[in-house]
SEZADO-393068 format. One record per atom (N, C-alpha, C): residue number from 1; residue in one letter; atom name; z, y, x. Coordinates in nm, 4 decimals, decimal comma. Layout:
N
     n   res   atom          w          v          u
   NUM     A     CA          Z          Y          X
...
//
This chain:
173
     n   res   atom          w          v          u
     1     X      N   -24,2753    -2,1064    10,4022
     1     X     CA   -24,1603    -2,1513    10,4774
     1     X      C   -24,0769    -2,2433    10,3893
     2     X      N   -24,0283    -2,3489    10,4586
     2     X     CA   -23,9471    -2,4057    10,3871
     2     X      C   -23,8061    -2,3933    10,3639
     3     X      N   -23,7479    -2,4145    10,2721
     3     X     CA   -23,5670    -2,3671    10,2810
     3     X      C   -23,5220    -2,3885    10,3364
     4     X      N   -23,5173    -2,5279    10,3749
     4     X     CA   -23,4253    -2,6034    10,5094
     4     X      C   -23,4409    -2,5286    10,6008
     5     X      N   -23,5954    -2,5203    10,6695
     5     X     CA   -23,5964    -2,3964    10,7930
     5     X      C   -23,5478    -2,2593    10,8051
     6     X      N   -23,5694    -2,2275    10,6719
     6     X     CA   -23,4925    -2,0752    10,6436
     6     X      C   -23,3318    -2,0948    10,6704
     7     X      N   -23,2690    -2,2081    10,6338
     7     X     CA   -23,1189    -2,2591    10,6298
     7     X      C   -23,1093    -2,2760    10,7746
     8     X      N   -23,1401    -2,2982    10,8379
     8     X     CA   -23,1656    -2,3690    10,9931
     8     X      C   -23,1904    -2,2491    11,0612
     9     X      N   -23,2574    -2,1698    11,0590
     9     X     CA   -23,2610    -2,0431    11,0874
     9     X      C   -23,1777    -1,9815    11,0759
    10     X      N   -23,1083    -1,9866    10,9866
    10     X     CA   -22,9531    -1,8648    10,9941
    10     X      C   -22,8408    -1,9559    11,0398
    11     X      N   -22,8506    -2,0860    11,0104
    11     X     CA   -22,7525    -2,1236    11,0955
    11     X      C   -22,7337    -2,1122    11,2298
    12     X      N   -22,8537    -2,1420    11,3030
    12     X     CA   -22,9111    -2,1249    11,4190
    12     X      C   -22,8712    -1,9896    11,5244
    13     X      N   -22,8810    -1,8736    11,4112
    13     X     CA   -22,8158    -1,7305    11,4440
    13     X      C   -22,7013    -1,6964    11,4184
    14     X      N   -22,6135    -1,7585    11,3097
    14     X     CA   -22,4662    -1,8174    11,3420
    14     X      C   -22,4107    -1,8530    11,4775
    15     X      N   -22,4657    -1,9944    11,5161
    15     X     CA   -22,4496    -2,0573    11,6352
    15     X      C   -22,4483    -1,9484    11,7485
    16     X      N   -22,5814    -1,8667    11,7648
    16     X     CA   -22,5388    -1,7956    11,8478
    16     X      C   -22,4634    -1,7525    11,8759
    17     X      N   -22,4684    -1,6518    11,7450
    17     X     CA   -22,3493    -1,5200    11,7416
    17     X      C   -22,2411    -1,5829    11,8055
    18     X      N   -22,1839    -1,7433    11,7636
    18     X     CA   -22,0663    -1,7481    11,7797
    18     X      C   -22,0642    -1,7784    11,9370
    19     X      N   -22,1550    -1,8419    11,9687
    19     X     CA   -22,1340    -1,8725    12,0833
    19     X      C   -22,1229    -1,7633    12,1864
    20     X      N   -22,1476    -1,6250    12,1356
    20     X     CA   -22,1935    -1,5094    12,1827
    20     X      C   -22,2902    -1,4857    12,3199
    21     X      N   -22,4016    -1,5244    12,2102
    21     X     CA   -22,5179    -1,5281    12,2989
    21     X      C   -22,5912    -1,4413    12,2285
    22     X      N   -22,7023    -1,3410    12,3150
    22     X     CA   -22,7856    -1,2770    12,2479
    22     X      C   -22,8768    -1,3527    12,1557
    23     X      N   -22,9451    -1,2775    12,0537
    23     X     CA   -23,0016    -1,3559    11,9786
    23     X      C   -23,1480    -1,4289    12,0742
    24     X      N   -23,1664    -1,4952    12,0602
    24     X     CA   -23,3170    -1,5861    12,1470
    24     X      C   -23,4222    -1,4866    12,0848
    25     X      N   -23,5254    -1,4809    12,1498
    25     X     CA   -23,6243    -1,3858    12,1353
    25     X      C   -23,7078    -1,4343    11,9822
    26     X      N   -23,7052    -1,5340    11,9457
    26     X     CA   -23,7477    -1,5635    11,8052
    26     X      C   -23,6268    -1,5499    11,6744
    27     X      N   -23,5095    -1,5746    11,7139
    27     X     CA   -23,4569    -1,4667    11,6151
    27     X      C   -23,4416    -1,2907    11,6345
    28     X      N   -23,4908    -1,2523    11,7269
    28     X     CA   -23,4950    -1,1729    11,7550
    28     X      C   -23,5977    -1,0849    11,6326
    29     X      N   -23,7253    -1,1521    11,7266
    29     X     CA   -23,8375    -1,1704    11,5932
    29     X      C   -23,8012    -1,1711    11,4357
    30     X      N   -23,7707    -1,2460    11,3947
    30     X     CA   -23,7186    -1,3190    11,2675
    30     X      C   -23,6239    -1,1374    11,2142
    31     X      N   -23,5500    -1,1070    11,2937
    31     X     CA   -23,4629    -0,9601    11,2494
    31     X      C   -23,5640    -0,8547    11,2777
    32     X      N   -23,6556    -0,8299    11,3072
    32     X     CA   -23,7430    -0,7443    11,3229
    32     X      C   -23,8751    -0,7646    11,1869
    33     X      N   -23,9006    -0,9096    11,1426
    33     X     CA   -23,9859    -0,9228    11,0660
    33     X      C   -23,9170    -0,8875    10,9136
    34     X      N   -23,7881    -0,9356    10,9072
    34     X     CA   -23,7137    -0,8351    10,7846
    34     X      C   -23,6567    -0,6924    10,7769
    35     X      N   -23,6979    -0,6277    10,8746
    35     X     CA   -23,6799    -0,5028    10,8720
    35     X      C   -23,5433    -0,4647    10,9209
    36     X      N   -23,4640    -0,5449    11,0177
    36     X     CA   -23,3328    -0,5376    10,9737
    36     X      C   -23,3168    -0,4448    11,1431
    37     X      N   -23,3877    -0,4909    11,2650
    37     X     CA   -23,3646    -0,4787    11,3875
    37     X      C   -23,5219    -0,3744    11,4467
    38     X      N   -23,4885    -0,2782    11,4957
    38     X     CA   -23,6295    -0,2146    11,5151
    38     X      C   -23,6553    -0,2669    11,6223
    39     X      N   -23,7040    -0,2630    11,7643
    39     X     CA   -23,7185    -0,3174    11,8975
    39     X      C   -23,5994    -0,2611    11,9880
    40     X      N   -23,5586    -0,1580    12,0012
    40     X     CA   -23,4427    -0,0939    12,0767
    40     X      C   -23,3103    -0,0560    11,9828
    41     X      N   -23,3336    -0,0855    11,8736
    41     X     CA   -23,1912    -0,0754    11,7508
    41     X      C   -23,0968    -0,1845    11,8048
    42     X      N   -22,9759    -0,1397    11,8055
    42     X     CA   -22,8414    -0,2364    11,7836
    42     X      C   -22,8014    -0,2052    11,7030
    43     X      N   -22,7620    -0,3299    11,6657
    43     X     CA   -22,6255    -0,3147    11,4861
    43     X      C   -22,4902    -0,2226    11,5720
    44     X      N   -22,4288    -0,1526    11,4933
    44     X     CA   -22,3115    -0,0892    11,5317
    44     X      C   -22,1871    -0,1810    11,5984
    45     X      N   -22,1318    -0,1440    11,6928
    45     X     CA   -22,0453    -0,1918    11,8028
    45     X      C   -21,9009    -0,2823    11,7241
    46     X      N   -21,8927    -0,1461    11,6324
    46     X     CA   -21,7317    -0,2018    11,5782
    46     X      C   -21,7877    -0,3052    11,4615
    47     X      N   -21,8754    -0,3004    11,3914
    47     X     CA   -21,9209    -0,3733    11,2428
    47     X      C   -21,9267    -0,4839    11,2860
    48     X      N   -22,0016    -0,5482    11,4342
    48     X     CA   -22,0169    -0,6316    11,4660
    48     X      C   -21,9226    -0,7565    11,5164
    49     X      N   -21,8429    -0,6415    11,5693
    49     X     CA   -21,6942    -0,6859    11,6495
    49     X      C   -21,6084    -0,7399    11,4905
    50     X      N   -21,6373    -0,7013    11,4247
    50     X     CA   -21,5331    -0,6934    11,2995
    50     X      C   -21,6158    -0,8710    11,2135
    51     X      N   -21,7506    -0,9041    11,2267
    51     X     CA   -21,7581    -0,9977    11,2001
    51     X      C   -21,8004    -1,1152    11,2889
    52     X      N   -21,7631    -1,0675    11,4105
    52     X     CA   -21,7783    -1,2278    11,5003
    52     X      C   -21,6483    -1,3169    11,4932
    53     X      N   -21,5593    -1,2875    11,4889
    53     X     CA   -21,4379    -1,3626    11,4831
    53     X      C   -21,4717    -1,4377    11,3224
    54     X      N   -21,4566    -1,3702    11,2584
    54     X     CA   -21,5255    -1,4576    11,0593
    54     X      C   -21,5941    -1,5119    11,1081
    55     X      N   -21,7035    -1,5033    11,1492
    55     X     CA   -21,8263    -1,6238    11,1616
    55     X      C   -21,7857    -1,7144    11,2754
    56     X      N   -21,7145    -1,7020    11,3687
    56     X     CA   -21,6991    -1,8135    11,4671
    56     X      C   -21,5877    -1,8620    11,3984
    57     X      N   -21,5127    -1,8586    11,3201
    57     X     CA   -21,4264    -1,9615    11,2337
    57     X      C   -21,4789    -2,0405    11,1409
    58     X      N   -21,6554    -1,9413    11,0736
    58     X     CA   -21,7169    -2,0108    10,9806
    58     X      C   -21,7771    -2,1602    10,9872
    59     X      N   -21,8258    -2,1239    11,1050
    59     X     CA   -21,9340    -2,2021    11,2254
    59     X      C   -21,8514    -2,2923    11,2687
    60     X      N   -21,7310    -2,3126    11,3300
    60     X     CA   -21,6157    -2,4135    11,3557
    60     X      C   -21,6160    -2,5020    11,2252
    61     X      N   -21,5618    -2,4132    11,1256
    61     X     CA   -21,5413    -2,5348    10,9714
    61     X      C   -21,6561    -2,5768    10,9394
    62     X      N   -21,7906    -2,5353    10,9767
    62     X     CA   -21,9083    -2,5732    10,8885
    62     X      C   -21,9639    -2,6942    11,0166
    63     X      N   -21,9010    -2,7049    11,1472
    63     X     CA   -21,9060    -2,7982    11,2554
    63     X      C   -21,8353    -2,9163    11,2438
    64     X      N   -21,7409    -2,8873    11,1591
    64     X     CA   -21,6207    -3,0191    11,1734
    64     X      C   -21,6565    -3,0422    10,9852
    65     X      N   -21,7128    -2,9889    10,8942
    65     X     CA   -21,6622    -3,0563    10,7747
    65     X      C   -21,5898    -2,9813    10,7012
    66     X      N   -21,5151    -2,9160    10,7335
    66     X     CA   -21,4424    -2,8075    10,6623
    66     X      C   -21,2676    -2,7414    10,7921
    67     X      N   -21,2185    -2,7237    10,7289
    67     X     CA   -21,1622    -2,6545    10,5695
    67     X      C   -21,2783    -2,6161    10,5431
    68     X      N   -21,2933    -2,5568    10,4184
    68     X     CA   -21,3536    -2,4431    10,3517
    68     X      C   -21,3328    -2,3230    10,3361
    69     X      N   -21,1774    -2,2273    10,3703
    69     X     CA   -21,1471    -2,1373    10,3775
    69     X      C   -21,2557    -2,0141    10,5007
    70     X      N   -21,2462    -2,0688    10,6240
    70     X     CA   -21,3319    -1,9626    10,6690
    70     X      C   -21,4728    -1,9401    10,6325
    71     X      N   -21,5329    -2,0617    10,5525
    71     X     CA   -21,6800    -1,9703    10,4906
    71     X      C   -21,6743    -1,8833    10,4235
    72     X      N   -21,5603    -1,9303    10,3136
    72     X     CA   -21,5367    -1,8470    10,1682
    72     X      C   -21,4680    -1,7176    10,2135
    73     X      N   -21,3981    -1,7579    10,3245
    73     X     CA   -21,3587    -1,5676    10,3510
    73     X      C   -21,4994    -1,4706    10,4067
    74     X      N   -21,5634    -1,5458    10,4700
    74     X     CA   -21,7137    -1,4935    10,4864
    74     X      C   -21,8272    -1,4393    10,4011
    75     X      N   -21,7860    -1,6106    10,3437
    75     X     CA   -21,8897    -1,4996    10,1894
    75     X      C   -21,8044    -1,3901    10,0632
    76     X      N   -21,6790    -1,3898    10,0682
    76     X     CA   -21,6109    -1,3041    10,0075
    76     X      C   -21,6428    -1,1667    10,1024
    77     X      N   -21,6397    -1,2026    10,2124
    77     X     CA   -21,6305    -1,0365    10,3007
    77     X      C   -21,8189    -1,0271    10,2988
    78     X      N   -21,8778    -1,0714    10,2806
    78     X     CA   -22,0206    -1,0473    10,3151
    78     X      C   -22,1415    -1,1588    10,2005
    79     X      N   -22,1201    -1,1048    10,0655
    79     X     CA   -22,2006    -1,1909     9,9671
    79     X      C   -22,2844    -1,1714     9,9399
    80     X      N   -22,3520    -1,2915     9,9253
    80     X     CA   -22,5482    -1,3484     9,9499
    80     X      C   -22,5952    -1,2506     9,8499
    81     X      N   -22,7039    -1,1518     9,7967
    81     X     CA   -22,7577    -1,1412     9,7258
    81     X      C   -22,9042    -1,2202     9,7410
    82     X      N   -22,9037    -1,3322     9,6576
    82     X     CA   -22,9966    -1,4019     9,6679
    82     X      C   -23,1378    -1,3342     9,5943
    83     X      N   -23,2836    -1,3080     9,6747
    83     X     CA   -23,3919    -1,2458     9,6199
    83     X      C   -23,4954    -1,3789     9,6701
    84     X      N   -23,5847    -1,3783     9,6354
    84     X     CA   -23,7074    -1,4127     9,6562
    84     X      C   -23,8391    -1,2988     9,7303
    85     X      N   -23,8850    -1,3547     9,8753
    85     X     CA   -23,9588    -1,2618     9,8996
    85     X      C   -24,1042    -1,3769     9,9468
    86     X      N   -24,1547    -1,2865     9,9778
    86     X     CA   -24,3083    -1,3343     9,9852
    86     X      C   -24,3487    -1,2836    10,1377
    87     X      N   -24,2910    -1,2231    10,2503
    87     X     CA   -24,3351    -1,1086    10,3623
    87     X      C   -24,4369    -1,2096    10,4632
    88     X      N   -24,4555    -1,3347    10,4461
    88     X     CA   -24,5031    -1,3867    10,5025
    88     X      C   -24,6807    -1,4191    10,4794
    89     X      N   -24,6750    -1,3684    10,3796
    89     X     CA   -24,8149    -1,3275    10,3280
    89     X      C   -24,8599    -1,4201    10,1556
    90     X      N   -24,9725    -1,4201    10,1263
    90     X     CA   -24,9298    -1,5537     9,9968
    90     X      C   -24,9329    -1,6644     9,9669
    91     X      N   -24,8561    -1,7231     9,8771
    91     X     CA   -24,7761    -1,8197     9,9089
    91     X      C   -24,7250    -1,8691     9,9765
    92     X      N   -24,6176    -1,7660     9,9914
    92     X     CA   -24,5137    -1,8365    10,1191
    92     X      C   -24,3840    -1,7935    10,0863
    93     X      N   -24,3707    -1,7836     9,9584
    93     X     CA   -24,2292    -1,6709     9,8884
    93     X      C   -24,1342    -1,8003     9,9471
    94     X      N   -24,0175    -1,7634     9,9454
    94     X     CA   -23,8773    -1,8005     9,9935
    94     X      C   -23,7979    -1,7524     9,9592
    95     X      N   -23,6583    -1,8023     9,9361
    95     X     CA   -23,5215    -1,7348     9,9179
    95     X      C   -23,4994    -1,7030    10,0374
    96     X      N   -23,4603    -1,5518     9,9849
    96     X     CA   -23,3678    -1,4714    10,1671
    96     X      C   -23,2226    -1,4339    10,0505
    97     X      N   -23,1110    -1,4441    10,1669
    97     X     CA   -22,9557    -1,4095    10,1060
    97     X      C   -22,9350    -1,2733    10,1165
    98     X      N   -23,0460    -1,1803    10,1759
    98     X     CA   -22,9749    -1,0298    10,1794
    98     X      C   -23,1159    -0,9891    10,1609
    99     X      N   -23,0932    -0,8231    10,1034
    99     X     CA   -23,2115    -0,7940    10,1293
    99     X      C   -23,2873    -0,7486    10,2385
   100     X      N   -23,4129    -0,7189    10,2415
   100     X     CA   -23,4796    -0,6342    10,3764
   100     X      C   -23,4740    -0,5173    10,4391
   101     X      N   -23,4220    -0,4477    10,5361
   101     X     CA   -23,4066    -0,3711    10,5421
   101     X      C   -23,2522    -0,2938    10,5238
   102     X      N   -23,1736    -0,4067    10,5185
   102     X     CA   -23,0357    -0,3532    10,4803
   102     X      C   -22,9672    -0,3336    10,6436
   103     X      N   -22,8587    -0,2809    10,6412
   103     X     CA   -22,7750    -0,2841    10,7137
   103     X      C   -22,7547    -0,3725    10,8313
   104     X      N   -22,7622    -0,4091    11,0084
   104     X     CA   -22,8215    -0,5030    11,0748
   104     X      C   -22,6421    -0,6449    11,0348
   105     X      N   -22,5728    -0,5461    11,0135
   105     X     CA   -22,4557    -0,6973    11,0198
   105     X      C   -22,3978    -0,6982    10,9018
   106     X      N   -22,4287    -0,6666    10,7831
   106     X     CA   -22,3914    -0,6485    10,6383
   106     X      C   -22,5037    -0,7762    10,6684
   107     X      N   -22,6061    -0,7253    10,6941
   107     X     CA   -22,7682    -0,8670    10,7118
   107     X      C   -22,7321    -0,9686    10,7481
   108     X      N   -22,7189    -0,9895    10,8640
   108     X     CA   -22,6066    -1,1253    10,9158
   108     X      C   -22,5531    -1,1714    10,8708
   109     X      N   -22,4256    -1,0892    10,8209
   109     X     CA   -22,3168    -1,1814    10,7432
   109     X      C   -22,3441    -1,2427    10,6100
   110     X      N   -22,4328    -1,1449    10,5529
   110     X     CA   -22,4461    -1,2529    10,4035
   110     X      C   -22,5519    -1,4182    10,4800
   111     X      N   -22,6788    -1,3550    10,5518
   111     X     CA   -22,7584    -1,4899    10,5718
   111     X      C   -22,6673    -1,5936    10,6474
   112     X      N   -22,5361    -1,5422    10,7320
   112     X     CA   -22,5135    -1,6666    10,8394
   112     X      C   -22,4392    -1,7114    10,7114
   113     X      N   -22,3707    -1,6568    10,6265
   113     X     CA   -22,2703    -1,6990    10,5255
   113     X      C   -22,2888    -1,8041    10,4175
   114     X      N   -22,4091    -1,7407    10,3879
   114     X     CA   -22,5034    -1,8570    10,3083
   114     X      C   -22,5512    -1,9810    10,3946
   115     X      N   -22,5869    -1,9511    10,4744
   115     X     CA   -22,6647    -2,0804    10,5422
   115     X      C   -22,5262    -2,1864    10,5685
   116     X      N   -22,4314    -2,1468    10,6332
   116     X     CA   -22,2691    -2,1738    10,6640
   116     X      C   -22,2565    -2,2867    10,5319
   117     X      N   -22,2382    -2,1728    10,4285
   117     X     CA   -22,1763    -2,2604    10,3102
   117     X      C   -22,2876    -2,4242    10,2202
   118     X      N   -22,4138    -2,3889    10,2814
   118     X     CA   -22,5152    -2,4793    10,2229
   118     X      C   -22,4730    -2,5715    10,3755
   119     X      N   -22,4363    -2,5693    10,4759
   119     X     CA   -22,4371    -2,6577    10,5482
   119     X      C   -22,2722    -2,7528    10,5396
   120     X      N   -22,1495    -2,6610    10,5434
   120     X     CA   -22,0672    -2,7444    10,4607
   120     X      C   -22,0709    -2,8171    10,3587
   121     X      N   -22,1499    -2,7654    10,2537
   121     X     CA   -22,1600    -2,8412    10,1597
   121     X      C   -22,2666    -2,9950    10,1503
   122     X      N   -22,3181    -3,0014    10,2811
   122     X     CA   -22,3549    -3,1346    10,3128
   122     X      C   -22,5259    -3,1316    10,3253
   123     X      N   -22,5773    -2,9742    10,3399
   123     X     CA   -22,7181    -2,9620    10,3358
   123     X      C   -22,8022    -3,0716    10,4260
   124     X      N   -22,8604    -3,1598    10,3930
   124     X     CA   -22,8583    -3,3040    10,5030
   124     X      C   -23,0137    -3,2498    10,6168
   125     X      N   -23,0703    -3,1372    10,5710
   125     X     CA   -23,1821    -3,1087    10,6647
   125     X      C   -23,0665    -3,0021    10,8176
   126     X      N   -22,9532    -2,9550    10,8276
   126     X     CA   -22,8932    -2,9227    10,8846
   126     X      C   -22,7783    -2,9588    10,9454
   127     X      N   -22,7323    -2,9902    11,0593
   127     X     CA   -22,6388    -2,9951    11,0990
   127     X      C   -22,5821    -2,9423    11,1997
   128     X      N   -22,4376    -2,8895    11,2146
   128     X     CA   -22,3917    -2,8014    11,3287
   128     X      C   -22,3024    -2,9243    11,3814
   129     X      N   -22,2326    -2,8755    11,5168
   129     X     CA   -22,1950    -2,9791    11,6052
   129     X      C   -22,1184    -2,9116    11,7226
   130     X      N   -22,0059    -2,9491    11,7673
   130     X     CA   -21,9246    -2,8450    11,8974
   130     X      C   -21,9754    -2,9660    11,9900
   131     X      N   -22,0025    -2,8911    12,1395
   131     X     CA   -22,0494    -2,9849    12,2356
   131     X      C   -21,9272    -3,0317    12,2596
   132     X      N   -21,9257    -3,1969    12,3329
   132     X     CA   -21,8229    -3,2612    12,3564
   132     X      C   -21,8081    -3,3162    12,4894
   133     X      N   -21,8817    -3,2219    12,5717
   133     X     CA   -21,8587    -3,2084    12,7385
   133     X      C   -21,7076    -3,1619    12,7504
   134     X      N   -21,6264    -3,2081    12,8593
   134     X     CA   -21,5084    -3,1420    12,9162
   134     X      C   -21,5523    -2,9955    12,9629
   135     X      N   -21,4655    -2,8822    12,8629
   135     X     CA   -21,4926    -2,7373    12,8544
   135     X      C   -21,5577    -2,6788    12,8585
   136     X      N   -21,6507    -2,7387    12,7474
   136     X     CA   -21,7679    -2,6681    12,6691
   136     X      C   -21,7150    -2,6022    12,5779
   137     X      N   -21,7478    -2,6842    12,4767
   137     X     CA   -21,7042    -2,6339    12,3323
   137     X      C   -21,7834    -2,5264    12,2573
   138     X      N   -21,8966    -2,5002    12,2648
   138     X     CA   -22,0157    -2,4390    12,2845
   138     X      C   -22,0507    -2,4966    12,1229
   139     X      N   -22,1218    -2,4272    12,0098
   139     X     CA   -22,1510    -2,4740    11,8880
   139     X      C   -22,3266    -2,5314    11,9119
   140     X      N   -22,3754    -2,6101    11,8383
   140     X     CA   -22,5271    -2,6134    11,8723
   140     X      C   -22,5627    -2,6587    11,7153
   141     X      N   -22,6972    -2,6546    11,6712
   141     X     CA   -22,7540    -2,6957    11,5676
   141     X      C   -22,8068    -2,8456    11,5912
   142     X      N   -22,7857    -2,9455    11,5234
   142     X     CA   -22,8267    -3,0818    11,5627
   142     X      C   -22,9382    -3,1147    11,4564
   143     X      N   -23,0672    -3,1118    11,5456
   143     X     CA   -23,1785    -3,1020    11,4691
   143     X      C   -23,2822    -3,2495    11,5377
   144     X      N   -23,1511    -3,3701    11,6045
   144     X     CA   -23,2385    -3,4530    11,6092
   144     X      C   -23,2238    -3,5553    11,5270
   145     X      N   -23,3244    -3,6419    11,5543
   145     X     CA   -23,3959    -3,7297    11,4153
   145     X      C   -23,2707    -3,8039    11,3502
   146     X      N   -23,1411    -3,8525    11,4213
   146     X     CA   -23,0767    -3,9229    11,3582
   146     X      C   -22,9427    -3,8855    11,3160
   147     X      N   -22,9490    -3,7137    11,3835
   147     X     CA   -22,8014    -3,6446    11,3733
   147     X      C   -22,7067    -3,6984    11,4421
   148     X      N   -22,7399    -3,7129    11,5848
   148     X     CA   -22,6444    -3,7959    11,6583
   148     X      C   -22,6105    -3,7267    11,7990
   149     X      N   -22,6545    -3,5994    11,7792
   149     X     CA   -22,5970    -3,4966    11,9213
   149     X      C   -22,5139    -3,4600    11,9298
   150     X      N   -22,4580    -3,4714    12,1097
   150     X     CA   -22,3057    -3,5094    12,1091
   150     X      C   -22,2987    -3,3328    12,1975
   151     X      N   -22,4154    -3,2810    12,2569
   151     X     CA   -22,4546    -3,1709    12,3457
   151     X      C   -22,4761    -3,0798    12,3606
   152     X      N   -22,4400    -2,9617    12,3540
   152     X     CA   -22,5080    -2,7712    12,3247
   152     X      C   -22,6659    -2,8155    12,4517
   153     X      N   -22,6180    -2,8898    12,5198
   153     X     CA   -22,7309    -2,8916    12,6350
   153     X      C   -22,7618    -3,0237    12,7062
   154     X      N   -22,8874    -3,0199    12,7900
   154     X     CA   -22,9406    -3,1132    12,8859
   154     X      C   -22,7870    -3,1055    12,9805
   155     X      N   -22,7384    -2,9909    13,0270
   155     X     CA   -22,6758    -2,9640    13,1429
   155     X      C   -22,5616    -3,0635    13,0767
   156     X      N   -22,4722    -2,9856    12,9772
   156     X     CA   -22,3770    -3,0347    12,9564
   156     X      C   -22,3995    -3,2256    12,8942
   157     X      N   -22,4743    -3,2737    12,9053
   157     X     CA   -22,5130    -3,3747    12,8747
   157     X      C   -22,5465    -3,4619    13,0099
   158     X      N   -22,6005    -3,3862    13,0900
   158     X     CA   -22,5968    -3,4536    13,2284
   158     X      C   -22,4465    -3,4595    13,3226
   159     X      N   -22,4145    -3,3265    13,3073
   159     X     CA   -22,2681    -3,3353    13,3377
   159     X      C   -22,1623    -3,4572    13,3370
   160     X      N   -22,1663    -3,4715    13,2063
   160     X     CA   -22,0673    -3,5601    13,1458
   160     X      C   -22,1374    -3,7483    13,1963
   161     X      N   -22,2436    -3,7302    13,1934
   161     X     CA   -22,3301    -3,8527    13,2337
   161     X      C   -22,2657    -3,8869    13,3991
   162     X      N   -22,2709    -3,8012    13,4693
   162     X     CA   -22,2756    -3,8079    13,5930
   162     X      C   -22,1125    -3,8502    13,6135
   163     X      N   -22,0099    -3,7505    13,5364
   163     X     CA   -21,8809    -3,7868    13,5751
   163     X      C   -21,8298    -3,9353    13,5291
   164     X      N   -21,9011    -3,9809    13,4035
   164     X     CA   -21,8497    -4,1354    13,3801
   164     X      C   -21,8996    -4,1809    13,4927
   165     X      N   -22,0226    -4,1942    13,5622
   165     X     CA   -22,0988    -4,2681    13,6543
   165     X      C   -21,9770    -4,3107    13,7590
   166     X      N   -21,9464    -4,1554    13,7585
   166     X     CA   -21,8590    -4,1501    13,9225
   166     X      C   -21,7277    -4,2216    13,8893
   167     X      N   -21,6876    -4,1469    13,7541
   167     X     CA   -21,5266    -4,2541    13,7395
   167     X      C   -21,5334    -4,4218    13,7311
   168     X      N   -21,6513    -4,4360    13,6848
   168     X     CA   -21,6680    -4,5796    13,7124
   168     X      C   -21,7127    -4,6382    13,8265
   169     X      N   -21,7545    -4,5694    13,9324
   169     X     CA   -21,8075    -4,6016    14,0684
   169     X      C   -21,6078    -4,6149    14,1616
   170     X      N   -21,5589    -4,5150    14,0812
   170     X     CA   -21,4763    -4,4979    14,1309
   170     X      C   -21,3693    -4,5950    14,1209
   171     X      N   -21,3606    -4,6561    14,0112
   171     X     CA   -21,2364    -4,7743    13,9541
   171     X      C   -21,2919    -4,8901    14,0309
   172     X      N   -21,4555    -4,9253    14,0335
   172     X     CA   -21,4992    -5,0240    14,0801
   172     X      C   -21,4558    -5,0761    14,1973
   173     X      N   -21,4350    -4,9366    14,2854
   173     X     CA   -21,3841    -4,9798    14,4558
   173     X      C   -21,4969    -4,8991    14,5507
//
């Protein structure tokens, strides 16, 4: 695996979280292949509640550029222990920010925290992005070729397409 993807990957489950969406069935996967999520396990109610608000402030600053304060309160409340693992069979070791098998949102918070702070800091294989549809505001990972997505979605992207159409159909006469 490569880092960037590993980085992209937790950002990715950032994004969710914040957006508060269940995780997609491949991070789903991804928390089950580190030991963190069994198939019917949930992380605890309050632990969780206690770090979605941190990470959707993280995910905001790591969307716009900064500040820097809500990562660093993130990784102060939830810090990377950086290991090297191999679970993918051999040669395929990678840096993971927490270990396996730990705790399901102690897990979270260090990987979204890390990935967060490598993407503020200008990680150029990643980028986060708030959609810029009228009342969205929805976080997304911008993983196309030129880093130029303005969209969490097709929808909200058609949306906004359709209403210039009309306001300009509309001024026209």
């Amino acid at each position: 695996m490569r880092y960037a993807d590993y980085v992209g990957n937790m950002a990715r489950l950032a994004v969710e979280i914040a957006n508060g969406d269940a995780p997609g069935e491949e991070r789903g996967e991804m928390l089950r292949r580190h030991r963190v999520a069994e198939p019917d396990a949930e992380p605890d109610a309050e632990a969780l509640a206690a770090l979605v608000p941190a990470l959707r402030a993280a995910v905001e600053a790591a969307a716009q550029g900064g500040p820097l304060e809500p990562v660093n309160v993130l990784l102060e409340r939830y810090p990377p222990v950086i290991r090297v693992d191999g679970h993918d069979g051999p040669g395929t070791a990678h840096m993971h920010f927490a270990p396996n098998g730990e705790d399901p949102v102690t897990w979270l918070g260090r990987n979204c925290a890390a990935a967060l702070a490598h993407v503020l800091c200008g990680d150029p294989a990643v980028t986060l992005g708030r959609c810029q549809a009228v009342g969205c505001g929805r976080f997304y990972v911008d993983d196309s070729r030129n880093r130029t997505r303005r969209f969490c979605s097709n929808a909200c992207a058609s949306r906004t397409t359709v209403a210039a159409y009309r306001a300009r159909r509309k001024a026209a006469g």
